[in-house]
NULOBA-134646 format. One record per residue (C-alpha): x, y, z; residue in three letters. Coordinates in Angstrom, 1 decimal. Each point is the difference from the previous one (the first is absolute). Layout:
# NULOBA-134646
PT       xx       yy       zz     r
PT        X        Y        Z   ALA
...
# end
This chain:
# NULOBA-134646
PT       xx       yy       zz     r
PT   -112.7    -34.6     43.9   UNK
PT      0.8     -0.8      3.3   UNK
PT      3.2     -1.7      1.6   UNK
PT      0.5     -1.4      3.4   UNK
PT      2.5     -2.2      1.5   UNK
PT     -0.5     -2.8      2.6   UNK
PT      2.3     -2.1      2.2   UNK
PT     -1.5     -3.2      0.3   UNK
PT      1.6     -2.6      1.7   UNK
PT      1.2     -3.4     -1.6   UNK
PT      1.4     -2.1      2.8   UNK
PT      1.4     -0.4      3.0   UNK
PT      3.0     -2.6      1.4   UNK
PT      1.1     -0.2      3.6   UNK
PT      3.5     -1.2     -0.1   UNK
PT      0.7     -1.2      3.9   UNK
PT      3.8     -0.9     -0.9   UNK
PT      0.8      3.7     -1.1   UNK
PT     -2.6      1.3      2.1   UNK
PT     -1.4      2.3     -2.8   UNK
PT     -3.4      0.6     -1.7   UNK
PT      0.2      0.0     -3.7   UNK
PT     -2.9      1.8     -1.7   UNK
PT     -1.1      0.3     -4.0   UNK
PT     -2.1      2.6     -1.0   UNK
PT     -1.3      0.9     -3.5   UNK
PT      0.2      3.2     -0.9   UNK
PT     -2.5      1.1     -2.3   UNK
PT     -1.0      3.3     -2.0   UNK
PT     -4.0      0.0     -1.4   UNK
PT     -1.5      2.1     -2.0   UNK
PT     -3.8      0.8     -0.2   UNK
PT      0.3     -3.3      2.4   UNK
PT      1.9     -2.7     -3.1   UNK
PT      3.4     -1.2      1.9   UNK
PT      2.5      1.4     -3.2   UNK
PT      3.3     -0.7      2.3   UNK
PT      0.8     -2.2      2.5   UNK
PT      3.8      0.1      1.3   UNK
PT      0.6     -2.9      3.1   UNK
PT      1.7      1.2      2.8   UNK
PT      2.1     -2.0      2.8   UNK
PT      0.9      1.1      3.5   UNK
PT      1.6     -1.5      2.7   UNK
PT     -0.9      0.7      3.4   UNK
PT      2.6     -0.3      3.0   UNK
PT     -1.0      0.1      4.1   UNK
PT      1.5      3.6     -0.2   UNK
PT     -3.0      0.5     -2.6   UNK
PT     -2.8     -1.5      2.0   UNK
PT     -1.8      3.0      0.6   UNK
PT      0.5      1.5     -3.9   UNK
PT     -1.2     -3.8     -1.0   UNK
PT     -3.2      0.2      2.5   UNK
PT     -1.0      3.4     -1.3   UNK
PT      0.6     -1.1     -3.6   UNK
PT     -1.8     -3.3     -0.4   UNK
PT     -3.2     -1.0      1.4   UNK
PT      0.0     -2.7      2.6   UNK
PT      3.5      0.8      0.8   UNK
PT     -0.3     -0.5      3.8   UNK
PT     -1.0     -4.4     -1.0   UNK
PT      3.1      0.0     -2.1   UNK
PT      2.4      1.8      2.1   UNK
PT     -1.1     -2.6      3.2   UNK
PT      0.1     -3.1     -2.5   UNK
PT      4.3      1.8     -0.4   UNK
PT      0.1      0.1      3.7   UNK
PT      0.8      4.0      0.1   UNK
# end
């Protein structure tokens, strides 16, 4: 019996009023490869952030130029 966790991400919103990047992951826990937990997770990213958010999320760079950081 094997467990493993993933961080698979859910979504991502640009909000250009607050200039942040609000991002939705699912955090899951498998075992012998059957999702048996699934817990959502919500962070907001700020322009202080931007490099955190780029290393984090794939594609970053394309949502941190549609921000305007």
């Amino acid at each position: 019996m094997a467990l493993t966790e993933e961080k698979v991400l859910a979504s991502v919103e640009v909000c250009i009023e607050a200039s942040t990047i609000n991002v939705k992951w699912l955090n899951r826990i498998k075992r012998d490869g059957e999702v048996i937990s699934e817990v959502p997770h919500r962070c907001a990213y700020s322009q202080s952030q931007k490099e955190q958010f780029v290393a984090e999320v794939e594609g970053g760079s394309a949502y941190v130029a549609a921000v305007g950081w």
